[in-house]
C-alpha positions, -999 to 999 in steps of 0.1 A, spaced: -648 -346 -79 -639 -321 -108 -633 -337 -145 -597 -334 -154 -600 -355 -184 -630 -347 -198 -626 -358 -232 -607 -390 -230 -627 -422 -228 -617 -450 -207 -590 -470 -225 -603 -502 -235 -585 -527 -256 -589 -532 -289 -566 -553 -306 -535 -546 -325 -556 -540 -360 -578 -511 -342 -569 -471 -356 -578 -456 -326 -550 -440 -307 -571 -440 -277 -570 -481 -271 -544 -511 -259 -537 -525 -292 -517 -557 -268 -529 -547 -235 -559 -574 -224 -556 -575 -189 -578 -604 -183 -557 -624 -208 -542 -654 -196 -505 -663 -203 -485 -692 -191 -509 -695 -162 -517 -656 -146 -535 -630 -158 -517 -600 -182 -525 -578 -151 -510 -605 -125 -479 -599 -149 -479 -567 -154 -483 -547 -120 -484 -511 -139 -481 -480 -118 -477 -439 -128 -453 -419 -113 -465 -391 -95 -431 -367 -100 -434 -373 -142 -473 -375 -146 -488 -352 -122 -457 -324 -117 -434 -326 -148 -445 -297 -171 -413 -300 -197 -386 -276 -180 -354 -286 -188 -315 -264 -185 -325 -244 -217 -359 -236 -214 -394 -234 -192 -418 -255 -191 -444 -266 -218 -472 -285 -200 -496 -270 -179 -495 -292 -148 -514 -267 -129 -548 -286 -132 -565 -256 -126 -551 -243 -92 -520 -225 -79 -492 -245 -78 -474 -251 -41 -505 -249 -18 -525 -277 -6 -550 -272 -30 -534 -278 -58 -516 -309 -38 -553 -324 -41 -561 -315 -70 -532 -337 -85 -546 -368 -58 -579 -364 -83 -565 -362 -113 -542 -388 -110 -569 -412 -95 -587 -399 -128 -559 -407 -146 -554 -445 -135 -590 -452 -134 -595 -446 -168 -561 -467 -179 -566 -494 -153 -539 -487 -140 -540 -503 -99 -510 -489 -84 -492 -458 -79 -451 -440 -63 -440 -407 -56 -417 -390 -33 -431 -369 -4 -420 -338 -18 -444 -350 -51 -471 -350 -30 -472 -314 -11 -451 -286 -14 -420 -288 13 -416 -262 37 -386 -245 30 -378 -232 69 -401 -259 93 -396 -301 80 -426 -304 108 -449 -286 87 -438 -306 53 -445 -336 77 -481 -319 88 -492 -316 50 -482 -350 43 -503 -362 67 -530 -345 50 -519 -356 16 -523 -389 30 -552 -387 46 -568 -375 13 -556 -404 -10 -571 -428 16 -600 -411 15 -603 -408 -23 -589 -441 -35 -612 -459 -4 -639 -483 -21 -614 -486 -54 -587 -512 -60 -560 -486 -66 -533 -492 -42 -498 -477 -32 -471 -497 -49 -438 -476 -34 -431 -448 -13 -395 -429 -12 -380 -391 -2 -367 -366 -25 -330 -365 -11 -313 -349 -39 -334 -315 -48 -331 -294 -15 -296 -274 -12 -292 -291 22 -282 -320 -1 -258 -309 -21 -235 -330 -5 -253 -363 -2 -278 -374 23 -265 -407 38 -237 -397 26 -235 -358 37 -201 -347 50 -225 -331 74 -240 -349 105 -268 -326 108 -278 -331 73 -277 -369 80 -298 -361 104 -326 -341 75 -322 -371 61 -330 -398 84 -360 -375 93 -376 -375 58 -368 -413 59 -387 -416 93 -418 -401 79 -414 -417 44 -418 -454 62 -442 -445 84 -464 -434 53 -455 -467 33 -475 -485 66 -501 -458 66 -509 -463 26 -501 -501 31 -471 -497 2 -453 -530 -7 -422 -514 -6 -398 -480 2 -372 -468 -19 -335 -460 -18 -327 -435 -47 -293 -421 -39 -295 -392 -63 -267 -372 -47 -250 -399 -29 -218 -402 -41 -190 -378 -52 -171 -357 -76 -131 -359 -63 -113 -379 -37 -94 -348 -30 -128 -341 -1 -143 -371 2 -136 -396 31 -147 -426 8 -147 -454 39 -170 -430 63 -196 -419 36 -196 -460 29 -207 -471 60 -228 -440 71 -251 -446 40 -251 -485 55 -264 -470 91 -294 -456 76 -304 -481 57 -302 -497 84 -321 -480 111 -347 -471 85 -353 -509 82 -352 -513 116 -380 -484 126 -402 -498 95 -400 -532 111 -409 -516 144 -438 -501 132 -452 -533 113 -442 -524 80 -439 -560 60 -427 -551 25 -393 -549 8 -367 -523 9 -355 -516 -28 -321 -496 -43 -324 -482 -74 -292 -485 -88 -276 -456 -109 -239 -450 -121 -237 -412 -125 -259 -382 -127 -263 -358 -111 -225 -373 -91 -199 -383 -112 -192 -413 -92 -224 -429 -70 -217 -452 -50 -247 -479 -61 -235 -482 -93 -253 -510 -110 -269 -541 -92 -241 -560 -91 -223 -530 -68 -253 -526 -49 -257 -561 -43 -224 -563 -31 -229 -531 -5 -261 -547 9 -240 -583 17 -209 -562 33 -234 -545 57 -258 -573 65 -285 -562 48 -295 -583 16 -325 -602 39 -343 -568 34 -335 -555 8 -341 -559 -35 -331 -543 -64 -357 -515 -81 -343 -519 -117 -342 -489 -143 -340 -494 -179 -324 -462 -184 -302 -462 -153 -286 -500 -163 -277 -483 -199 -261 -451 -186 -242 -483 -165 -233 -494 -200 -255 -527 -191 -282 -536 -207 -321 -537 -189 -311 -578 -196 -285 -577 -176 -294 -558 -148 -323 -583 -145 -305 -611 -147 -278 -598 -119 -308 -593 -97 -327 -627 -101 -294 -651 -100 -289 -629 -63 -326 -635 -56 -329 -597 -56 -359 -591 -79 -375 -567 -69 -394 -540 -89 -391 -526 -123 -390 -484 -134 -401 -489 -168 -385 -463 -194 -356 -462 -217 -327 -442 -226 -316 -425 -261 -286 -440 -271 -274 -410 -287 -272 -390 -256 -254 -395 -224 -280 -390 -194 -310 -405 -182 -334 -393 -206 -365 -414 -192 -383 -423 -219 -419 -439 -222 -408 -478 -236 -413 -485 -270 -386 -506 -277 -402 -544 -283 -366 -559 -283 -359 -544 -246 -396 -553 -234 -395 -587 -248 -360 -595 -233 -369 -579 -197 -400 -600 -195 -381 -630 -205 -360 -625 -178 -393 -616 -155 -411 -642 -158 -382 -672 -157 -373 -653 -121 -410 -663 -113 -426 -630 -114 -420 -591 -93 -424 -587 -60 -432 -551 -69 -446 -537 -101 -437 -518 -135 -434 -484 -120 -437 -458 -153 -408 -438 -143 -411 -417 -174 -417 -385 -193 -432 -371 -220 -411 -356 -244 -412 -317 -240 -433 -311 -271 -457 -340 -266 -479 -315 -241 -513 -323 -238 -531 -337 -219 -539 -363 -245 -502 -367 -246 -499 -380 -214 -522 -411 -222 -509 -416 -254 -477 -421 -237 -492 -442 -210 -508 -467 -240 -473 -471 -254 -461 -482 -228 -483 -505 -214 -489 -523 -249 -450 -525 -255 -449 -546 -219 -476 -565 -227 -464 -570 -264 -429 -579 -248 -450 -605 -220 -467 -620 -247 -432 -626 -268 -412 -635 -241 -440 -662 -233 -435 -672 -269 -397 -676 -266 -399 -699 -235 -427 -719 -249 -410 -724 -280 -377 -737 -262 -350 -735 -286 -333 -710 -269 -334 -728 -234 -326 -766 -247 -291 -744 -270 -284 -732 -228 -290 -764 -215 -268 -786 -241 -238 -760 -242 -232 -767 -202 -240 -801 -203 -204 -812 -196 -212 -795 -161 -242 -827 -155 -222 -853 -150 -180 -867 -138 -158 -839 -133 -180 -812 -143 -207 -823 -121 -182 -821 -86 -170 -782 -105 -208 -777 -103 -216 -785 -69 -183 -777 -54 -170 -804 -41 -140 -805 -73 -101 -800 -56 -73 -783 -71 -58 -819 -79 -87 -837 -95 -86 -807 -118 -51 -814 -126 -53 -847 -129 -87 -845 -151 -67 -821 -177 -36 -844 -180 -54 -874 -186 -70 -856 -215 -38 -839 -224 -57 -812 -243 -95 -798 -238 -123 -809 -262 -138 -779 -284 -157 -766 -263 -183 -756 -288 -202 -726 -308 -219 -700 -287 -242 -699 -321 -250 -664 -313 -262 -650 -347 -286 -684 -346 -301 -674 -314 -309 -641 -326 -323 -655 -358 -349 -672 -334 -359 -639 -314 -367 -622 -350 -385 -651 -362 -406 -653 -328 -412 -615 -323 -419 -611 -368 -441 -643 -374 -474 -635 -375 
C-alpha cells in the first residue's frame, strides 16, 4: 500500500503542556472517566465527502487542496486510492470508524445508476478487503440526494414520481451496503427536500411521500437483516429555503405522525441546530428527553455568517455543554461523525491532521469537563431544588398526571396568591461552568 502521509507520525498523546502540534494535548483514549474508557465516549469517525474529496472550491473560487492523491480523479483508481489513504489517515489518528455517501466513494454514472451501483460494489468490496484484520469499522452509510440535477426538486419529496423512484433506488443500494459493511446506522439527510414557494408545492403530498420512503427503506433494511438505527439529520434551510426537518423537535414530530419513531434517531449537527437558531445544547437535549439520541456530526458554525460553514470544533464551551448532555442521556448509540472542513487556506496535507487533533482534543477536553460538572453537582442539586414543589401534594399528582382541572382550582384559591416561585440564578450557574472549565 502506497504512503500518503509519509511525513506525519502517528499521533500519540502528549499532554496539554507538550509544543508539538503533531499530538492529543486531552485526547488519552485509554483514560477512564466516570466509568468507560475516553474512546468508549468518544466514538470518533472522518467523513469521507470533507477529508478525502473536499479540495476548497467554494461559489468564488477553485479549489486549493490537492485531493487527487496521486491519480486522476473520477475513475476507480482514484476511488481506491482515497480507501488507502483514508485508512492511512485513521490509523495514524486512531480513529475506529468511518461515513460517506455512495457518490463519496466512486464516481456516479451520469447515464446508467446500475453501473454507479456495479462500482460500489467494488468500492466495497475493497474497504472489506483493506480494513479486514483492523478494528476500523463503518459507523454510517447514506446517499447523495441533493447534488444530481435529477434532484433539483427533492428526492422524497420530488414533484416527480420517477425521480422518487432515483431515489428509492440509491436508497435500496445504500441499506444493502450498511449490511454489507456491518454499519450501525443509515442516514436521512434531506438536502433538497423541502421548498422555496407554496405557489408549486403541494405541501400535504410531498409530507407523506417523504414518510413512504422512509418507510419502505426501513422495511427492506429489516428484510435484509440490517439491525442498526435509522437517523435524520435535521437542518432548517440551505440549500431550500424551507426544509421540511427543521430541527429535532419538527423531525421528531414527523417520525410520531408516520409511525416511525421505533426506528428511527436523531443524527445531530452543531452547525445545522445554530442555523435552526438552537443551540448544539438544545438540540441534544430535545433528542434525549424523546429518547432519540442518536449520533453526533461534530463541527460548528461562524456566528457571523448565515450558512452552514462546517467548521472543525474548537469551541470548549459547546464541547463541554454537548458532552454534558451526552453523557447524562447515557452515552451515543452512534459516534462523533467529523462532518467538517478545513478552512480553504489550511491546504496541506498536514492541515488536514491538524484539524483532526483539534477536534478530537476539544471533545475530549469538553468529556473531561462535562465529567467535572456532574461530579461537582452544584448545577444538578440548583435543578433538583427549583422543581421541588413538583415531589410532593399537588405538584406531585401535576407530575404524574393524575392532577384535574378542579384540584387545580381549588389548590390556587386556598392559597389565594402563588408563593415566589424563586430565582432561576442564571449568572450563578454560569459562574460555576467558568470556575469548573478555568480552575486548574
Amino acid at each position: 500500500m502506497n504512503q500518503y502521509f509519509p511525513n506525519i507520525p502517528e499521533i500519540k498523546f502528549e499532554g496539554k503542556d507538550s509544543k508539538n502540534p503533531l499530538s492529543f494535548k486531552y485526547y488519552d483514549p485509554k483514560r477512564v472517566i466516570l466509568g468507560k474508557t475516553m474512546e468508549e465516549h468518544l466514538p470518533f469517525a472522518m467523513a469521507w465527502w470533507h477529508n478525502l474529496c473536499a479540495n476548497g472550491v467554494d461559489m468564488f473560487g477553485q479549489g486549493t487542496a490537492d485531493k487527487s492523491f496521486g491519480v486522476a480523479p473520477g475513475t476507480m483508481e482514484h476511488a481506491k486510492a482515497k480507501v488507502d489513504a483514508g485508512i492511512e489517515f485513521m490509523k495514524k489518528l486512531g480513529i475506529k470508524y468511518y461515513c460517506f455517501h455512495d457518490v463519496d466513494i466512486v464516481p456516479e454514472d451520469p447515464d446508467d445508476i446500475s453501473e454507479t451501483n456495479r462500482r460500489l460494489d467494488e468500492i466495497t468490496d475493497y474497504i472489506l478487503e483493506k480494513t479486514a484484520g483492523t478494528d476500523i469499522k463503518c459507523l454510517w452509510t447514506t446517499c447523495n440526494m441533493f447534488g444530481n440535477p435529477r434532484f433539483m426538486n427533492g428526492a422524497g419529496s420530488s414533484n416527480s414520481a420517477d425521480v422518487f423512484c432515483f431515489a428509492a433506488a440509491q436508497a435500496k443500494k445504500g441499506i444493502e451496503n450498511a449490511v454489507k459493511l456491518g454499519a450501525k446506522g443509515y442516514v436521512f439527510w434531506g438536502g433538497r427536500e423541502g421548498y422555496e414557494t407554496l405557489l408549486n408545492t403541494n405541501m400535504a403530498l410531498e409530507e407523506k411521500n417523504i414518510a413512504t420512503l422512509f418507510r419502505i427503506v426501513r422495511d427492506y433494511g429489516r428484510s435484509i437483516g440490517f439491525k442498526g438505527d435509522f437517523y435524520i439529520e435535521p437542518k432548517p434551510k440551505e440549500p431550500m429555503k424551507h426544509q421540511y426537518d427543521f430541527d429535532a423537535a419538527t423531525a421528531i414530530g414527523f417520525l410520531r405522525k408516520y409511525g416511525l419513531d421505533k426506528d428511527f434517531r436523531m443524527n445531530i449537527e452543531a452547525n445545522h441546530a445554530t442555523l435552526a437558531g438552537h443551540t448544539f445544547q438544545h438540540e441534544l437535549r430535545v433528542s434525549a428527553i424523546n429518547n432519540m439520541m442518536g449520533s453526533v456530526d461534530a463541527n460548528q458554525g461562524d456566528m457571523l455568517l448565515g450558512w452552514d460553514t462546517d467548521q472543525f470544533p474548537s469551541n470548549i464551551y459547546d464541547t463541554t455543554m454537548a458532552m454534558y448532555e451526552i453523557v447524562k442521556a447515557g452515552g451515543l448509540r452512534g459516534g462523533l461523525n467529523f462532518d467538517s472542513k478545513n478552512r480553504r487556506p489550511s491546504n496541506t496535507m498536514e492541515d488536514m491532521f491538524y484539524a483532526y487533533i483539534v477536534g478530537m482534543d476539544s471533545f475530549a477536553l469538553g468529556l473531561i469537563k462535562a465529567a467535572e460538572i456532574i461530579e461537582d453537582g452544584r448545577i444538578d442539586s440548583f435543578v433538583e431544588e427549583r422543581y421541588a414543589s413538583y415531589n410532593e401534594g399537588i405538584g406531585l399528582k401535576i407530575r404524574e398526571g393524575t392532577v384535574t382541572l378542579e384540584e387545580c382550582a381549588a389548590h390556587a384559591a386556598k392559597l389565594k396568591k402563588p408563593a415566589d416561585p424563586g430565582s432561576g440564578r442564571q449568572e450563578y450557574l454560569e459562574g460555576i461552568v467558568n470556575n469548573i472549565l478555568f480552575r486548574g
